[in-house]
C-alpha positions as CSV (number, residue, x, y, z in Angstrom):
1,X,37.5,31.1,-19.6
2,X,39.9,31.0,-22.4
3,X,43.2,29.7,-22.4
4,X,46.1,30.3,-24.4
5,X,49.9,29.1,-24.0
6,X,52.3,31.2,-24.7
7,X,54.8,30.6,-27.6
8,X,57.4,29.9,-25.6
9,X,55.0,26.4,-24.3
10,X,53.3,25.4,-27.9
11,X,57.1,25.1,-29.6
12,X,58.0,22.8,-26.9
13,X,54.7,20.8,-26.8
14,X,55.0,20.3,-30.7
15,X,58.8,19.5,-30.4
16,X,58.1,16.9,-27.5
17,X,55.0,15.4,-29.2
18,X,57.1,15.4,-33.1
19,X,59.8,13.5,-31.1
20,X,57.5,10.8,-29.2
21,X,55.9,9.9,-32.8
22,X,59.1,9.7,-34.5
23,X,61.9,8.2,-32.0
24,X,59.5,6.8,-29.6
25,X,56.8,5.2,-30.7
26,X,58.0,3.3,-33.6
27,X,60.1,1.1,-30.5
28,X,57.8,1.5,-27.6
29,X,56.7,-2.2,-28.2
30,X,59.9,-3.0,-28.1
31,X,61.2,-1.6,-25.0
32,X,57.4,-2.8,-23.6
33,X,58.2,-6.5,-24.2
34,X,61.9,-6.1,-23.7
35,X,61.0,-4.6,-20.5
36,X,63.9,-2.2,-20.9
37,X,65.0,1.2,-20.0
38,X,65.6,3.1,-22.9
39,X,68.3,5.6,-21.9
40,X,69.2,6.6,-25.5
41,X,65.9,7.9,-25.5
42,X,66.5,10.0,-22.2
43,X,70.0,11.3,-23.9
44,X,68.3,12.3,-27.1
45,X,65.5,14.4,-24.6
46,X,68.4,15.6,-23.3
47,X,69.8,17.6,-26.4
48,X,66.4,18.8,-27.0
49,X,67.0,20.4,-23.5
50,X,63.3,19.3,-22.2
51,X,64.8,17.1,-19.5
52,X,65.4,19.7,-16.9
53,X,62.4,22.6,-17.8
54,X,61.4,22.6,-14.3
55,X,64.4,22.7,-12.3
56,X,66.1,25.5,-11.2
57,X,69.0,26.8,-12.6
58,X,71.3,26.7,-9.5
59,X,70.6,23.3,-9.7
60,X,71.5,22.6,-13.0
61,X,67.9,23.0,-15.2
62,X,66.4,25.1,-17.2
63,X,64.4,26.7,-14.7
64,X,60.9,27.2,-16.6
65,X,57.8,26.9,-15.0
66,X,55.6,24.2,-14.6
């Protein structure tokens, strides 16, 4: 069986993973030993406009699948 994403699904894999290695893991320690909630990092996830892919849009996401 082969798979294959669609386009649509590898840009925002290699957009989410690009962001993880450059604004999240160089402070995940941090925010480990802080034991903090780091809602600068939900905002930022925000304006990449990932937060909400699988909501509807009558709700207020993106409504993509899952």
């Amino acid at each position: 069986m082969e798979f294959t994403l669609p386009a649509e699904h590898r840009h925002v894999r290699t957009a989410v993973r690009e962001f993880a290695e450059d604004e999240i893991a160089p402070i995940a320690q941090d925010i480990e030993d802080e034991e903090r909630f780091p809602a600068e990092i939900f905002d930022q996830l925000g304006e990449l406009d990932v937060m909400g892919v699988p909501i509807d849009e009558r709700w207020g996401g993106l409504g993509g699948d899952q």
